[in-house]
C-alpha positions as CSV (number, residue, x, y, z in Angstrom):
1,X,150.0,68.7,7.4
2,X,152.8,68.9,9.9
3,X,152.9,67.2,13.0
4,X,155.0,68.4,16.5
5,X,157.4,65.8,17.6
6,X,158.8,66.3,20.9
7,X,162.3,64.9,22.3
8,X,163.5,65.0,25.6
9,X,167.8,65.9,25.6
10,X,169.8,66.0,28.3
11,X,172.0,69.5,28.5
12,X,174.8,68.2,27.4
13,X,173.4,66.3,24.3
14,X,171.6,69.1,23.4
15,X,174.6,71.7,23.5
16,X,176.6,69.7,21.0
17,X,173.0,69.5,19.0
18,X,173.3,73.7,19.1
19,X,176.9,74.0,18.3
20,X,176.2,71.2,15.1
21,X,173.4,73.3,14.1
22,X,175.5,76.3,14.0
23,X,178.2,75.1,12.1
24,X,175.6,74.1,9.3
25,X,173.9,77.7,9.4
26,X,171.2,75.7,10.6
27,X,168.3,76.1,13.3
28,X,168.2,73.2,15.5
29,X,165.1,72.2,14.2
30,X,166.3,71.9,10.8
31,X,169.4,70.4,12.1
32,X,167.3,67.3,13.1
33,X,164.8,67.1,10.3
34,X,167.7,66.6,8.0
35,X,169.5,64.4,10.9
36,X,166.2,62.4,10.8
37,X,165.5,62.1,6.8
38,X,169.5,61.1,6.1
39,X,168.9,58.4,9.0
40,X,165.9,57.3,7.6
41,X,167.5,57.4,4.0
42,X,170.1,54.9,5.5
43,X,167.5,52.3,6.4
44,X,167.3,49.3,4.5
45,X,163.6,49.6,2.7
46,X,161.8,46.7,4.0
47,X,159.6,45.3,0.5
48,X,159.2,41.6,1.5
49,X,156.2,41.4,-0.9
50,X,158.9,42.2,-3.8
51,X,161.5,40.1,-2.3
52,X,159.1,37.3,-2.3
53,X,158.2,38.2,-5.7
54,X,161.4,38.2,-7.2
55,X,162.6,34.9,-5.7
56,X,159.3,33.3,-7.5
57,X,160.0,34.5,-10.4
58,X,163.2,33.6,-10.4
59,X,162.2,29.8,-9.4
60,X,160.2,29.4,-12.3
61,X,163.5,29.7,-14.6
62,X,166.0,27.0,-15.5
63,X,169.7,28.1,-14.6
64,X,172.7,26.3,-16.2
65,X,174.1,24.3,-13.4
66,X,177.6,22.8,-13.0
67,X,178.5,19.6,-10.6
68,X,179.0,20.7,-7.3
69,X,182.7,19.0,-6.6
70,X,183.6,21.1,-9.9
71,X,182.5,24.0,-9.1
72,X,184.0,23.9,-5.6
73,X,187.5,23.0,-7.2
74,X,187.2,26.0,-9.5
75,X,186.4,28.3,-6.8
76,X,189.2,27.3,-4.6
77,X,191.6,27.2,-7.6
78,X,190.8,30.9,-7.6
79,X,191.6,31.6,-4.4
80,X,194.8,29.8,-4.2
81,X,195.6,31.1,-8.1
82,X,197.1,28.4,-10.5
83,X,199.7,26.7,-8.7
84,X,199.7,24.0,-11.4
């Protein structure tokens, strides 16, 4: 089923909508479905149900941890580079 969506351009906005339309061999209405699905494409996909469930899962697991101070020293060491 397809729905009508309508969008209200000025002149000038929808001149330079045209000309991009025609440099793709495109109608303007195509021009701005595929505008719409690459913008929509570029969203982040919002899942917090399988964020959440991730992060439990994760929690239940026992990760090797080093001492804080160590670990701190080692990471600025690698920043700096041996200068020992």
């Amino acid at each position: 089923m397809s729905t009508r969506l309508q969008v209200v351009l000025d002149e000038e906005e929808l001149e330079e909508i045209r000309r991009a339309a025609r440099r793709h061999r495109l109608t303007v209405s195509e021009w701005v479905r595929q505008a719409l699905r690459e913008s929509r494409r570029a969203e982040p996909r919002r899942d917090e149900e399988r964020k959440l469930e991730v992060v439990r899962e994760a929690a239940e697991h026992a990760y090797p941890v080093g001492d804080i101070g160590e670990m701190l020293r080692d990471i600025e060491s690698g920043y700096l580079g041996d200068q020992e």
